[in-house]
C-alpha positions in Angstrom: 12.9 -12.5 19.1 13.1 -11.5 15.0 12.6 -13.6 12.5 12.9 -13.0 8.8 9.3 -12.3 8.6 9.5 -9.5 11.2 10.0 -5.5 10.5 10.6 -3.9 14.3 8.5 -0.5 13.5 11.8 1.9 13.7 13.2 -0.6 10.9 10.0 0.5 9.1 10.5 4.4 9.8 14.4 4.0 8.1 13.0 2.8 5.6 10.6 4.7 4.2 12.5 7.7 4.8 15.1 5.6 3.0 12.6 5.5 0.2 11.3 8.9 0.6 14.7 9.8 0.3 15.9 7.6 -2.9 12.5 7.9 -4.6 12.8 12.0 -4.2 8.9 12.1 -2.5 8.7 15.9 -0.5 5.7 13.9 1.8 4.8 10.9 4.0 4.1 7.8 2.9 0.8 6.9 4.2 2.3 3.6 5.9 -0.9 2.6 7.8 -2.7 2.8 4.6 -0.7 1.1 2.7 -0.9 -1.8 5.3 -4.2 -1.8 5.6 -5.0 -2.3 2.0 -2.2 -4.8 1.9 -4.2 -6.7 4.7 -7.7 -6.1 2.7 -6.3 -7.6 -0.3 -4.0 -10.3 0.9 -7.3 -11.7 2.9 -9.9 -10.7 0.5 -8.6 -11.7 -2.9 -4.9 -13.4 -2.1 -1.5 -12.6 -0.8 0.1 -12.0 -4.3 -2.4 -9.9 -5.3 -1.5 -7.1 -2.2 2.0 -5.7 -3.6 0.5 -5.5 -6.7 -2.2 -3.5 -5.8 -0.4 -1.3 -3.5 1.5 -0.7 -6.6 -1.7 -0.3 -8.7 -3.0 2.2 -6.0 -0.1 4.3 -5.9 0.2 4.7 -9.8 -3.2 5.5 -10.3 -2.8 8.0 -7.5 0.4 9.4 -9.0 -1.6 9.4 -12.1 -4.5 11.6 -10.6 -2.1 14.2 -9.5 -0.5 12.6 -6.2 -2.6 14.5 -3.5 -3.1 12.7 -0.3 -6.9 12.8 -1.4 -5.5 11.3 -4.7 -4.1 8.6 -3.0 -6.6 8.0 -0.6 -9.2 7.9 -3.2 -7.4 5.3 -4.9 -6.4 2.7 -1.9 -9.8 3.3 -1.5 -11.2 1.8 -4.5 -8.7 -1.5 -4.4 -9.9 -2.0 -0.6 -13.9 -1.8 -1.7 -12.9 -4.0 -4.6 -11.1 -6.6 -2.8 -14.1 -6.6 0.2 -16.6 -7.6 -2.2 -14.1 -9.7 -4.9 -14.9 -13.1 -5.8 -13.2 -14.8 -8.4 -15.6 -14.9 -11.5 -15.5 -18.3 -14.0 
């Protein structure tokens, strides 16, 4: 049983070739990646803060030229971040 917080994984595959498609990218989106920082950060620093740094990730990635090391360099560095963030006052 679905529920509106559920994705079935083949819903997940049309739509990222739906956004592969629409967004005009030639390669892969790194899906597991991008779910694992969205994990890191949602748990590490707060749930808000992951679509905005999976958005932060992949514009500093695009940035850096869009590689796959480009991009992994950059998840990278938002999922050491958020293991060791604490909120400073």
């Amino acid at each position: 049983m679905m529920n509106d917080r559920t994705l079935p994984p083949e819903a997940l595959d049309e739509w990222s070739a739906t956004l592969r498609k629409i967004l005009e990218l030639d390669d892969d989106l790194p899906i597991a990646l991008i779910l694992d920082l969205a994990r890191d950060v949602a748990t590490g620093v707060a749930r808000p803060a992951a679509p905005v740094s999976a958005f932060a990730a992949g514009l500093a990635a695009g940035r850096a030229g869009g590689s796959p090391d480009d991009i992994r360099a950059a998840m990278s560095a938002v999922v050491s971040r958020a293991a060791t963030w604490k909120v400073e006052s």
